[in-house]
Structures are given as structure tokens and as C-alpha cells.
C-alpha positions in Angstrom: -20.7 38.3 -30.5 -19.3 36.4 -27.2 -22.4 33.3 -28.4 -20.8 29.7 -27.3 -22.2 27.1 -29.4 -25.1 25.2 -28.0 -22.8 22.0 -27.7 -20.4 24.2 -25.8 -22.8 25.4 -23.2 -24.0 21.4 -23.1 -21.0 20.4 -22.3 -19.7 22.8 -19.5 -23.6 21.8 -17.9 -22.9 18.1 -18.3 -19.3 18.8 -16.1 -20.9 20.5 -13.7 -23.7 18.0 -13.4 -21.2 15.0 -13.4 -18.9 16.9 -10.4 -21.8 17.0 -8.3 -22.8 13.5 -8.9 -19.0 12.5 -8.0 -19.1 15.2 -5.5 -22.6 13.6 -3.4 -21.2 10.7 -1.7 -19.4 13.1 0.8 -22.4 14.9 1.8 -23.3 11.5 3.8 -20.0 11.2 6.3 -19.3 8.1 8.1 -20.5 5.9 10.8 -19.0 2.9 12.7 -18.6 -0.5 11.1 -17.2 -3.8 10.7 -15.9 -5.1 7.7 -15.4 -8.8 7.6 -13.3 -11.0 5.4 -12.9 -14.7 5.2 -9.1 -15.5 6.3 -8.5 -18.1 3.7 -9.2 -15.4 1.1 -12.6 -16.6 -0.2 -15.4 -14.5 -1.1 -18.2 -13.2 1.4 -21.3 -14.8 0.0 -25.1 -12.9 0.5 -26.0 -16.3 2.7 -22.8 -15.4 5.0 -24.2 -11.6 5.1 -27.7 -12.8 6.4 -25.9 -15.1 9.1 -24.0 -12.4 10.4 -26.9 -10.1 10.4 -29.1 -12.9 12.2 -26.4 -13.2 14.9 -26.5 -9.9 15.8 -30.3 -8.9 15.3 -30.1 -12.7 18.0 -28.5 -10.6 20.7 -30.4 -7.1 20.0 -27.6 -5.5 17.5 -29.3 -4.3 14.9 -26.7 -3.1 12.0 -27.7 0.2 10.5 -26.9 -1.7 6.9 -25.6 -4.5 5.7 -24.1 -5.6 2.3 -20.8 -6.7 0.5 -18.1 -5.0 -1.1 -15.4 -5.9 -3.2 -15.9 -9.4 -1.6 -16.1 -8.6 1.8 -19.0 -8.0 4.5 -19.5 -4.7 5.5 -22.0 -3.9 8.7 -22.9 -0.1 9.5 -24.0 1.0 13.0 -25.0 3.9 14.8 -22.6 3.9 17.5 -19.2 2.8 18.3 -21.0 0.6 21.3 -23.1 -1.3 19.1 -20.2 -1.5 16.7 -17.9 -2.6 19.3 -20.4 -5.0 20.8 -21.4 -6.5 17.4 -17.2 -7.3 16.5 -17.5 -8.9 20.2 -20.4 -10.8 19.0 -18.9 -12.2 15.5 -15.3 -12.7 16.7 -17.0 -15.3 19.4 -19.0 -17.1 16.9 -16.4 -16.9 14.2 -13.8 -16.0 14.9 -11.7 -18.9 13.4 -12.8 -18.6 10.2 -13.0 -14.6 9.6 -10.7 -11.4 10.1 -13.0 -8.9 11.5 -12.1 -5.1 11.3 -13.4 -2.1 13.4 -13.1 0.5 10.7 -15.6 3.3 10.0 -17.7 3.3 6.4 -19.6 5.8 4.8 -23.1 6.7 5.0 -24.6 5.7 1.8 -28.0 5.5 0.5 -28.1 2.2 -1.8 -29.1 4.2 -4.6 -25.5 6.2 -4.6 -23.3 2.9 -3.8 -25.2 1.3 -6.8 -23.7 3.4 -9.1 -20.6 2.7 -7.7 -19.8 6.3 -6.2 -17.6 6.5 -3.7 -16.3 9.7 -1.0 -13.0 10.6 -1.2 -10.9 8.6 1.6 -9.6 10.5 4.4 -6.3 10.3 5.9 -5.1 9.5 9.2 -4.6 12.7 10.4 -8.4 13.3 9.7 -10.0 10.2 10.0 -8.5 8.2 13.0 -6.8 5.1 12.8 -3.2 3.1 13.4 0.2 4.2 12.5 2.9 2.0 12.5 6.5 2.5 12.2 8.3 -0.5 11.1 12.7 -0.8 10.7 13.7 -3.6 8.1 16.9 -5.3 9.4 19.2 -4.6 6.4 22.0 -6.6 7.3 19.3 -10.1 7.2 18.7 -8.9 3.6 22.7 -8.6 2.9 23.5 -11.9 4.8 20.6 -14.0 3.6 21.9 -12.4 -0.2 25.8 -14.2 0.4 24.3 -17.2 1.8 23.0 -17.5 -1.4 25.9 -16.4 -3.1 27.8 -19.4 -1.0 25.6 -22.0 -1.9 25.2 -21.2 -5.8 29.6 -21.1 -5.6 29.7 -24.2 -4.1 27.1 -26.1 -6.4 29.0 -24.7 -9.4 32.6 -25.4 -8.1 31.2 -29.0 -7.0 29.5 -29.6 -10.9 33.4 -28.9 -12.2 34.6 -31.0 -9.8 36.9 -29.0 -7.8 37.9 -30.2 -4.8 37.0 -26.9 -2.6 35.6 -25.5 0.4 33.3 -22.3 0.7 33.1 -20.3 3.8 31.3 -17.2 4.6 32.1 -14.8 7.6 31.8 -11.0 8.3 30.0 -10.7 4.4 32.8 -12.1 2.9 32.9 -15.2 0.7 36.2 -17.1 1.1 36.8 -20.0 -1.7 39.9 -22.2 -0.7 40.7 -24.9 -3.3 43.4 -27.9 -3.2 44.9 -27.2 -6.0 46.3 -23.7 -7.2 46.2 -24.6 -11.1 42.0 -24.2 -10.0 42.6 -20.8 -8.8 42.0 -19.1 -12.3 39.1 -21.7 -13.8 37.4 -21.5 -10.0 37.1 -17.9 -10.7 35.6 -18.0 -14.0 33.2 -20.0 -12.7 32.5 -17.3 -9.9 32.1 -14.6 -12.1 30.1 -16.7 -14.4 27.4 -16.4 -11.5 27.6 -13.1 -11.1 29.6 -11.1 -12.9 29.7 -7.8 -10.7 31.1 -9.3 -7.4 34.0 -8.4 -6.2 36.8 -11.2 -6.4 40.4 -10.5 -4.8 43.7 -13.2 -4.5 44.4 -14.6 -1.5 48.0 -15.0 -0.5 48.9 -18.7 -0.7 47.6 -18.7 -5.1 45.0 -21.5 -3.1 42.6 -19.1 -1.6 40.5 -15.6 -3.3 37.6 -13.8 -1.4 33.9 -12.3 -2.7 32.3 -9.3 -2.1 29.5 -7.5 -2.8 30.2 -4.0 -4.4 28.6 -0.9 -2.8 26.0 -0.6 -5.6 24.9 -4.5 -5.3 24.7 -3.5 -1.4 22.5 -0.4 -2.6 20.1 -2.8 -4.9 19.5 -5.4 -2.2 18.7 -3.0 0.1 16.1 -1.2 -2.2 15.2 -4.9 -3.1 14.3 -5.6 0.6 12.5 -2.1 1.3 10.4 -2.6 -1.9 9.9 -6.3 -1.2 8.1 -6.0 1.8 6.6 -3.1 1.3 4.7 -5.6 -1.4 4.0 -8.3 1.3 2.8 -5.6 4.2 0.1 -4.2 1.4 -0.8 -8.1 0.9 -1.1 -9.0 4.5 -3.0 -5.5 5.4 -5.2 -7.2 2.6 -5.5 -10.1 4.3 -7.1 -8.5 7.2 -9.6 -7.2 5.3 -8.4 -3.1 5.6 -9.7 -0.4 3.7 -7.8 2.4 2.2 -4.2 1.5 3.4 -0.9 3.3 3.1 2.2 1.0 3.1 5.3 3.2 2.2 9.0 3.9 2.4 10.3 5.9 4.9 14.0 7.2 4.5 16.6 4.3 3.8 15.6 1.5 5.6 12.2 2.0 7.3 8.5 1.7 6.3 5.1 3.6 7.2 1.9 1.7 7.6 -1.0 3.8 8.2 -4.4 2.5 8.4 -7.7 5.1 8.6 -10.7 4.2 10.1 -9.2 1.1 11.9 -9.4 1.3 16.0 -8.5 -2.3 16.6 -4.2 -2.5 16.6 -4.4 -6.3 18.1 -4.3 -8.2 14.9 -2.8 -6.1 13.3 0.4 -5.6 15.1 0.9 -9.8 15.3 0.5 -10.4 11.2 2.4 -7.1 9.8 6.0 -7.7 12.1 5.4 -11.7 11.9 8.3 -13.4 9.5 7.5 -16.7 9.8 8.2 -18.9 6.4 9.1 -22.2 5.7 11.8 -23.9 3.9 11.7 -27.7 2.3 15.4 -29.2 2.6 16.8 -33.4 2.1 17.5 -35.0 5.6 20.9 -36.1 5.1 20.8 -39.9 6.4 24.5 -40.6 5.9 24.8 -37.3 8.7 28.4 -35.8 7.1 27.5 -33.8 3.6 29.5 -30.6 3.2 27.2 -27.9 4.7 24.8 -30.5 6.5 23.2 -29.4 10.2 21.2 -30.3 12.7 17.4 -29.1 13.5 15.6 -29.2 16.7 12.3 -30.8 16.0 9.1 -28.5 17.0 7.1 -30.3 20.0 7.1 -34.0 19.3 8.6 -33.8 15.6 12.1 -35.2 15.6 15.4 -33.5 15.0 17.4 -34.1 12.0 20.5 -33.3 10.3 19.4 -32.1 6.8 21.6 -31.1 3.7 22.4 -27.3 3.3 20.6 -27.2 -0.4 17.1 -25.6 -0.2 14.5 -27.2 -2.4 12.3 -24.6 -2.1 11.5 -21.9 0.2 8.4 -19.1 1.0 9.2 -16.6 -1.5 8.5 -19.1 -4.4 4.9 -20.0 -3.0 2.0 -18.3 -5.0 -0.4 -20.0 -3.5 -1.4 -21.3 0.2 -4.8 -22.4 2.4 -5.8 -24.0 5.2 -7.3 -27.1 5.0 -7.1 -31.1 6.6 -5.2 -33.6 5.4 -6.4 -37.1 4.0 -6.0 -38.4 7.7 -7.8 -35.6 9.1 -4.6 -32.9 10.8 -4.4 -29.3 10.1 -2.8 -28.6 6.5 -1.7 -25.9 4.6 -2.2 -26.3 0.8 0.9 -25.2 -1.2 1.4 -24.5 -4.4 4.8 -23.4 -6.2 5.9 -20.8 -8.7 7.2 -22.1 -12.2 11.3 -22.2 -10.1 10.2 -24.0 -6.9 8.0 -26.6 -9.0 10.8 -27.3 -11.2 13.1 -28.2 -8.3 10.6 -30.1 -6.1 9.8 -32.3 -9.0 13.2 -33.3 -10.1 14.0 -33.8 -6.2 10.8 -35.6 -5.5 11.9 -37.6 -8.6 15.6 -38.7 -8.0 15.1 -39.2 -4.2 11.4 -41.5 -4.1 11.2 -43.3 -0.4 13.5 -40.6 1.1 13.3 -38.1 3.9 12.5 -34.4 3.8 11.7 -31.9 5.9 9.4 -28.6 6.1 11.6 -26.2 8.5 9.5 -23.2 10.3 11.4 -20.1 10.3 10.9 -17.2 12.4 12.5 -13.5 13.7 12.1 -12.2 17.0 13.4 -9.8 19.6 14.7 -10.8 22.7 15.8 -8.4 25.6 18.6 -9.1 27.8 19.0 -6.7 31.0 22.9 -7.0 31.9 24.5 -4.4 34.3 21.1 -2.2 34.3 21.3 -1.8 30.4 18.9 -3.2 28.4 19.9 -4.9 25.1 17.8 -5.8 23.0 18.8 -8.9 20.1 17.5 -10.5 17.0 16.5 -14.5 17.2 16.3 -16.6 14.6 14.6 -19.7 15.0 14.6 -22.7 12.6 12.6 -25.4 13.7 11.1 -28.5 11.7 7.4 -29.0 11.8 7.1 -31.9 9.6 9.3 -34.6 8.5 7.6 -37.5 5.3 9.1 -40.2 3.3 8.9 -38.9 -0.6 6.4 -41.5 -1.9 5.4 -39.8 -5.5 6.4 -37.6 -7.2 5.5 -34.2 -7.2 5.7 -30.6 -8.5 4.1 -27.4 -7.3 1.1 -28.5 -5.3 1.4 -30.7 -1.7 0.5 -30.5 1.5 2.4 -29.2 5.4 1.2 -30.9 8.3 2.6 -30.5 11.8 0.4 -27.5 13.0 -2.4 -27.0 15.1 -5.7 -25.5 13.3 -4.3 -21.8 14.2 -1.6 -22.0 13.5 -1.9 -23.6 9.9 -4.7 -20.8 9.2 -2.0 -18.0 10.1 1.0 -19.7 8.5 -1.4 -19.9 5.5 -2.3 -16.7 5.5 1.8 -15.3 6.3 2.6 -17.5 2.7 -0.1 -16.2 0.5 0.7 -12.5 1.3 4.2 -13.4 0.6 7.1 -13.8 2.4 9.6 -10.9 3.9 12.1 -10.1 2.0 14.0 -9.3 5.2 12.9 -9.4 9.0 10.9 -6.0 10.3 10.4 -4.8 13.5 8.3 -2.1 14.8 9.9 1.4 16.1 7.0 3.4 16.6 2.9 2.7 16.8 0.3 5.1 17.8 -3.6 4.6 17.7 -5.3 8.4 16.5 -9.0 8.2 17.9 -11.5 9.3 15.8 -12.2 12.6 18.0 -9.2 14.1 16.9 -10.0 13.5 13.4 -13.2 15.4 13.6 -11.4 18.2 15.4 -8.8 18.5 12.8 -11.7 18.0 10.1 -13.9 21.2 11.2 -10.7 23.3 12.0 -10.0 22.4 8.0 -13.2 22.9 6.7 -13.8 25.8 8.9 -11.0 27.5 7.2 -11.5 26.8 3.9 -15.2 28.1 4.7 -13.8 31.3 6.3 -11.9 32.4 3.2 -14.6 30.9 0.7 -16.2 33.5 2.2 -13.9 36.1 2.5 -13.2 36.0 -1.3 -17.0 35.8 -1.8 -17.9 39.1 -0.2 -14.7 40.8 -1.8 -15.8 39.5 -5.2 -19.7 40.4 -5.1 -18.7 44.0 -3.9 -15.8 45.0 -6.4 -16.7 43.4 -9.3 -21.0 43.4 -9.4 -22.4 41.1 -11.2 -19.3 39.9 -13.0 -17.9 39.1 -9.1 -21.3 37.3 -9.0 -20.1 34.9 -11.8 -16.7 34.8 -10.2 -18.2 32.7 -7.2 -20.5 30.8 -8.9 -17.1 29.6 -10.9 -15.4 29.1 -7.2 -17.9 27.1 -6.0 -18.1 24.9 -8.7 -14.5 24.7 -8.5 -14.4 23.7 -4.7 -17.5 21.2 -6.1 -15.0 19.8 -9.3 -12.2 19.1 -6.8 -13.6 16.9 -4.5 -15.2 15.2 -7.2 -12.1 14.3 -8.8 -10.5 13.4 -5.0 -13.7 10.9 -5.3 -12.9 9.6 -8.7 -9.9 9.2 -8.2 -10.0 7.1 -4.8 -6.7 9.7 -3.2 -7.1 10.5 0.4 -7.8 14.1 1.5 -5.3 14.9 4.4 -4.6 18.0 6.5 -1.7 19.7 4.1 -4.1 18.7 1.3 -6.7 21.0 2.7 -3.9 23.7 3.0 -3.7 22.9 -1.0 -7.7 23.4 -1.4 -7.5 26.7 0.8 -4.6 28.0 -1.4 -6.5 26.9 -4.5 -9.5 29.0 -3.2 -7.0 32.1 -3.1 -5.5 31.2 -6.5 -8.9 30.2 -8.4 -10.3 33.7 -8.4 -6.9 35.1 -9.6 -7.7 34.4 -13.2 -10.8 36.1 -13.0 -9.1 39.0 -11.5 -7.2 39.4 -14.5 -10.5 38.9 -16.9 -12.3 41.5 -15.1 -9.3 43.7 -14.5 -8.8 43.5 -18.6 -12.3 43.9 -19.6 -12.6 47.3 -17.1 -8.9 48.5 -19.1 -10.5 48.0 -22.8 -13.7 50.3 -21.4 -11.8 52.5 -19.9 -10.1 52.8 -23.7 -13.1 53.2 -25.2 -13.8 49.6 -26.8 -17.3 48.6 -27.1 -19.1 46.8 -24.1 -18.7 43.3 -26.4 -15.5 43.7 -27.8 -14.7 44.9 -24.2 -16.0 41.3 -22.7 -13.8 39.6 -25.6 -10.6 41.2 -25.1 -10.6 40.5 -21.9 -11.1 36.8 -22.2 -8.8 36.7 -25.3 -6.2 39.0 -23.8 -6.0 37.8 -20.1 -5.3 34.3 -21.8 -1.6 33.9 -22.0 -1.1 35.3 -18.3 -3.7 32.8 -16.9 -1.9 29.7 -18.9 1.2 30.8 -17.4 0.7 31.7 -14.1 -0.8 28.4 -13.8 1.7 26.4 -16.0 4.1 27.4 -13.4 2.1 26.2 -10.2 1.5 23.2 -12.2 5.3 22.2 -12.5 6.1 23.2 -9.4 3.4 20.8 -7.7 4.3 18.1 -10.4 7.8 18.6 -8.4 6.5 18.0 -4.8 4.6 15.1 -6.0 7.8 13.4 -7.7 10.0 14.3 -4.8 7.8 14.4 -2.3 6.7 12.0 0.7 3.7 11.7 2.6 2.2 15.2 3.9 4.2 17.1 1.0 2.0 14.6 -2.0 -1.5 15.0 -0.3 -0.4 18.8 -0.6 0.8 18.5 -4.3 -2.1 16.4 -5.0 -4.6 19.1 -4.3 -2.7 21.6 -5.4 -2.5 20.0 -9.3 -6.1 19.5 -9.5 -7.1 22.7 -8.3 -5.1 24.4 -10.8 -6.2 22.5 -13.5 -10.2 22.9 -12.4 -10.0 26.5 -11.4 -8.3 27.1 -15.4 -11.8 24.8 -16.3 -13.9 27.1 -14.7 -11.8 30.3 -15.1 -11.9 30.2 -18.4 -14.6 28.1 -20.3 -17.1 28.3 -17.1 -17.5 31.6 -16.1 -17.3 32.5 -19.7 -20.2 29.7 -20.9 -22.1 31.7 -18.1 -21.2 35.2 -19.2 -22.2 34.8 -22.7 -25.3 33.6 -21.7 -26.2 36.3 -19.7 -24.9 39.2 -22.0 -23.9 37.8 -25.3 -25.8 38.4 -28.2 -27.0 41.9 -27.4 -26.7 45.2 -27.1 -25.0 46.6 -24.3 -25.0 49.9 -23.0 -23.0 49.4 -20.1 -20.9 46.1 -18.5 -21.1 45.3 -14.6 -18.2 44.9 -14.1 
């Protein structure tokens, strides 16, 4: 009696061995580094690595290792001075061509990162790093939403050959025909578009109005918020950052936080930066419906050019800095399926005509009147390029007009994507890496002060059984960093209040085994059917008590933000290890120890 099968007791020793494999990598901690990515997205090569290496071993830097990861360069060093010094070094040489991070890496041996094991990430709270708080202007995402609206009204009202004029003012669309027997047909046509607008009569059976409804306000708004949350995790990307977070906070605001990373300067300039660009028609005769005028950037012209937009940032997929044919600064673009479609059949009907690429970018400007200071949004449009069509084209062609900067930024700004709507930053704060340590031993040192408190308890009330009992607990602690590892989630301060809780609630199933087994003794049963029963018997209460946890944790993950997940997070797969080695564990070990014989007496 109580005799696993061998398989069994195979199988619970492969676990264990496979959570301390996962487990190792975070024995090694972390040391300074650099990780260094090529700005036009291209892969590190091993000939790059050795440069870099020879440029600093050139000026006595000698990197601690050395070797690429998931395309990048990463360079380890014994101290933040050398590491510093050495980011000094490359960002002199090449600075041009390569985003350069200070970050910090982990510690390890080649043998562990060729097998592809990696430590659980830390969060900023216990690594170090930048937080930034960034506000999405909502109302940009509304406007830029009706001037959308407007245009796709007045292209369809124009194609049915209504004689019309479309305004938009205060986020309402105002369509005022010539003719009232249009009214009802012009509104078809409207709702054709769009079918949930709002459309209201106007008093003169000329004129009706468009709205937005609340809900469509809601959508956009998510639509924005979710948008460029999308482009900040691509342009954190582009910087060549390890281990991001990029999410929503509340309504209309979003949380980057970025561990391990001490240098904020190019960071702060790509992740608030909204600069796109926009390909219209200059309009030669200089008085089409909706036409304007741009001011020219530098030495480029202005032009009046037509309202229509052939294509704009959001439909590039692709983009890279290169030289044109004549030798200036280029970015490469290429098109989605939408923007390609329109750009050839433009290209096509207007050959030896105009058009212009038109730079647009956000900014805050601060205007002290009367002592207050009041701070306001800019838009500025400005046209960087202006070339006859000669060919026609689709979705790949060149933008010329920039210095070698500023095409590698722009580049760069268009392959992560443009923003859905402008962001600006509310908050920022650089955490030094002291004061992750500190919050990393206070952590640690509690979970090793009640490791050790349930530990003594254990050994003394329950014998050898309470024996069993910690060798269970420690390979739960073991299991859930390993899965942390596997998994690639990052270990935070409230998720080492879940681990200390799970320490407190892993022994409670064994409490009940041990508390069972001592009640069948006490009735008499035999030392084996004892150990039995109280396996067999203390089943149902373990499977709920954790079944419980389980959902509510499940909860705080769904719900959730932030803090409250890395808590949940912790918390689900310590209940889910500690039932592991609860149960099939300690149990694989009991039977070993006792099963199969004759027992005169259980210590327990």
C-alpha cells in the first residue's frame, strides 16, 4: 500500500529537475550593459559585434561579454563606469547609424543562455529604470475622425452631383445644399457612409447637421488609446529596449515603463514625437473647394494644395533611410494594399503634375499672460518636398527634403507607426537602480523570514512528515520562479507579496494531510490506511480551498491594472504549484520513504 508507480515517481523527479533548470538563470543577477540596435531595423551581424568590441578594448573598455540577441548587440560590464564610458565611446563612433541603450543584462554563463534560459524580468519598482506618463489629446482623435467624416460627405455628395457645401465647426458637420428637393437623397447618401451618425433638419429644408453619437465618441476614443499604445510598443522597439510595459492608464492616459534603462534622453524625444507625413495634389488652378495654402519648410516653396489626401502615415508599412538617385537624404516608403491603390490611380490620371509630401507635427507651446502660464497645442503642417509625377506608381517611392537626421528619425517615427492621436507627457521619473536593490532584499528578506518561520514550525510539530512539508515548500518557491522564467512575466513588489502569501498558503494543504492522517490514528486505523486516508480524505478540502483562491486571483488579473496583476500573477501560480507539490509531491516522497512496509508507528 501507498506504492506510486515507478513512472509516477519519474515524473514528479523530471518536474523538479526541469524547475531548477528554469529556476538557474536567476542565481546569476545582473550587471551593467549596452544593448545596441541598428536604427534602420536591420540585424546586428557577428562582424558588427567584433567592431564594437575592438572600439572599446581600442580605448581600454573591456566588456565583461559580448554577443547578440534577438538581433541586437548586447555588451556586459562590471561597472556602471565602464558601461557608461563604453555608451560614450559607441555613440561617438556611431552614433548615426545605432540606437544605443544603457540597460542592465543578466549574468549568464554561455552554457545557460545556449539553451535559451532566461531569469524572470524584474519590474521597475525592483529593477530601476524610466516611468513615463503620457495624456493622449482626445479631442485630436475626435476632430481628426469628422474631418474625415467631411471629406468622405463631400466626395460622395460631389460623385451625385449635388451642388453643396460641407462645413465643420465645434464637432458638427453642417451640409447646406442649393436645392431642397436634395435634402432627402443628400441624406441617404450620408447615412450610406455611415449609418450610426447622428443626422438632424435644419430649419430652411436646405441645410441638416452630423454628429457623432456618444458611443462612436466612446470607440474612437478606445481606438486612439489602443492605437498608440501599438505605436509606443513599436517605437520602444525601435530603441532597442528590453522588457517594456506600454499600457492604459484610466480613460485617456498611457504608462510606459522601461526596467533596466537609465538613459531618458532618447527616449523622451521618439515616444511624445507625432510627426507624420501626408501626400496631397497642388492645386495649380489655386480655387478648388477645400484648397489651402502651405508654408514651404526652409527653401521648399509654398503651395496651395487640394483638401483630398492621397495617402497619409497610418497606411505606411514600411519606411528606411537611404539616398536618393542624385545623392540627398531619402526615406523609402512603401504603402499598405489602401494607400497603394490610391497613389497609383492618382499617379496615373495626373502624370507631369505636382504633389507634395506635407510634414506634420504636435507640440506645446507656453504662453505666460498676466503671471499665468498657459500652456497650448501647435499643429504644424509644413511641406518638405514638392515633384512633378513623372511615372506611375503604387506603394513604393521615395521623400526627399531632409537632412541625414532627420530622414533616419522620420523613418524610424513611420515604421513604428503613426499616432493615432497627439501624446504628451504628464509625468516622468527615472528610479536608480539603488533603490531597486533596496526594495529587492527588503522582498527577499521577507519571504526568507517567513520561509523560515513556517520551516521551524513544521519540523517541530509535525517530525518527519513536517520534514517532507518543507522539502515540498521549497520546491514550491523553486517551481514558481521557474514558471516566472518560462513564462518571461516580471516579478514586481506586490508580486512578492503574492509569493510571501503563497508561502503561508502552500503548507496549508499539508496541514490538513497531517492533521487527517493524526485523526484516522487517533481512531485506531492502521499506520497505512492512516497515511491513505489522509491523502484521500483531505482531497476535496485542498481542491476547494484553492479553487476559490484560484477564481478570486483569476478576478484581479481580469480586472486588475498594474501592481494588482503582478499580484494576481503570483498568486495563480503559486496556487496551482503548491496543489503540485501538496499533493502528488510530498506524497511521491512519502511513499517512498514509508510505503510498502510495515509500520509500527507514523511520525507524524
Amino acid at each position: 500500500m501507498n506504492k506510486y508507480p515507478t513512472w509516477l515517481n519519474v515524473f514528479v523527479l523530471v518536474i523538479f529537475l526541469a524547475g531548477i533548470l528554469l529556476a538557474l538563470p536567476n542565481m546569476y543577477g545582473s550587471v551593467p550593459a549596452l544593448q545596441v540596435a541598428d536604427r534602420l531595423g536591420e540585424s546586428i551581424t557577428e562582424t558588427q559585434l567584433d567592431d564594437f568590441v575592438r572600439a572599446l578594448t581600442s580605448a581600454d573598455i573591456d566588456p565583461e561579454a559580448a554577443f547578440l540577441k534577438d538581433d541586437r548587440a548586447v555588451l556586459r560590464f562590471e561597472t556602471v563606469e565602464d558601461q557608461q564610458a563604453a555608451g560614450e565611446r559607441l555613440r561617438s563612433r556611431y552614433g548615426r547609424d545605432l540606437n544605443i541603450a544603457l540597460t542592465l543584462a543578466p549574468r549568464l554563463p554561455t552554457w545557460v543562455r545556449n539553451l535559451g534560459l532566461n531569469p524572470m524580468s524584474l519590474g521597475l519598482d525592483l529593477r530601476g529604470g524610466i516611468y513615463v506618463l503620457l495624456e493622449v489629446d482626445m479631442d485630436s482623435a475626435i476632430q481628426k475622425r469628422l474631418e474625415s467624416y467631411q471629406q468622405d460627405f463631400d466626395d460622395r455628395l460631389r460623385d451625385a452631383r449635388f451642388r453643396h457645401r460641407v462645413d465643420l465647426a465645434d464637432r458638427i458637420i453642417t451640409v447646406r445644399l442649393a436645392d431642397s428637393g436634395d435634402l432627402d437623397a443628400a441624406q441617404t447618401i450620408v447615412r450610406s457612409a455611415d449609418p450610426e451618425v447622428l443626422i438632424t433638419d435644419g430649419t430652411d429644408g436646405k441645410t441638416f447637421t452630423v454628429r457623432m453619437t456618444e458611443s462612436q465618441v466612446r470607440a474612437r476614443q478606445d481606438f486612439a488609446i489602443e492605437q498608440n499604445i501599438t505605436t509606443l510598443r513599436n517605437r520602444v522597439d525601435e530603441l532597442g529596449v528590453a522588457e517594456p510595459l506600454v499600457q492604459r492608464q484610466g480613460v485617456d492616459r498611457i504608462v510606459v515603463q522601461l526596467p533596466g534603462v537609465q538613459d531618458p534622453t532618447e527616449l523622451d524625444k521618439i515616444l511624445t514625437a507625432t510627426a507624420t507625413v501626408e501626400f496631397r495634389l497642388v492645386d495649380q488652378s489655386g480655387n478648388q473647394a477645400g484648397s489651402r495654402r502651405y508654408p514651404g519648410r526652409g527653401e521648399e516653396s509654398a503651395q496651395i494644395l487640394k483638401r483630398e489626401v492621397i495617402a497619409s502615415g497610418d497606411e505606411i508599412v514600411n519606411a528606411s533611410a537611404g539616398f536618393s538617385n542624385e545623392g540627398q537624404p531619402a526615406v523609402n516608403i512603401t504603402l499598405d494594399a489602401a494607400g497603394g491603390e490610391r497613389m497609383l490611380a492618382t499617379t496615373r490620371d495626373n502624370l507631369n503634375k505636382p504633389m507634395s509630401t506635407v510634414f506634420i507635427e504636435w507640440s506645446e507651446e507656453s504662453i505666460t499672460r498676466g503671471g499665468v502660464t498657459e500652456t497650448h497645442r501647435v499643429k504644424t503642417e509644413e511641406i518638405i518636398n514638392t515633384a512633378t509625377i513623372r511615372g506611375v506608381f503604387k506603394n513604393n517611392f521615395q521623400i526627399t527634403g531632409l537632412n541625414p537626421m532627420e530622414a533616419s528619425d522620420l523613418a524610424k517615427l513611420l515604421r513604428a507607426g503613426a499616432l493615432a492621436a497627439p501624446v504628451y507627457k504628464v509625468d516622468d521619473r527615472t528610479i536608480g537602480p539603488t533603490l531597486g536593490k533596496e526594495n529587492i532584499d527588503r522582498g527577499f528578506k521577507a519571504i526568507q523570514i517567513g520561509f523560515l518561520g513556517v520551516i521551524i514550525f513544521m519540523a517541530v510539530y509535525y517530525r518527519v512528515f513536517g520534514l517532507i512539508a518543507n522539502v515540498a515548500l521549497l520546491s514550491n518557491l523553486v517551481f514558481i520562479v521557474a514558471v516566472l522564467s518560462l513564462l518571461g512575466a516580471s516579478l514586481t513588489l506586490p508580486g512578492i507579496a503574492g509569493i510571501v502569501l503563497t508561502v503561508g498558503m502552500a503548507v496549508d494543504a499539508n496541514v490538513l494531510i497531517f492533521e487527517r492522517i493524526r485523526e484516522e490514528l487517533a481512531a485506531g486505523t492502521p499506520p497505512q490506511q492512516a497515511i491513505h486516508s489522509g491523502y484521500d480524505k483531505a482531497l476535496s478540502s485542498i481542491a476547494d480551498a484553492n479553487i476559490t483562491t484560484l477564481i478570486a486571483a483569476i478576478v484581479l488579473l481580469g480586472f486588475g491594472t498594474g501592481p494588482i496583476k503582478g499580484f494576481a500573477i503570483t498568486l495563480m501560480i503559486g496556487i496551482l504549484t503548491s496543489m503540485f507539490t501538496a499533493i502528488v509531491g510530498t506524497r511521491s516522497i512519502v511513499n517512498l520513504a514509508f510505503g510498502g512496509r510495515k509500520l509500527q508507528d507514523v511520525p507524524v
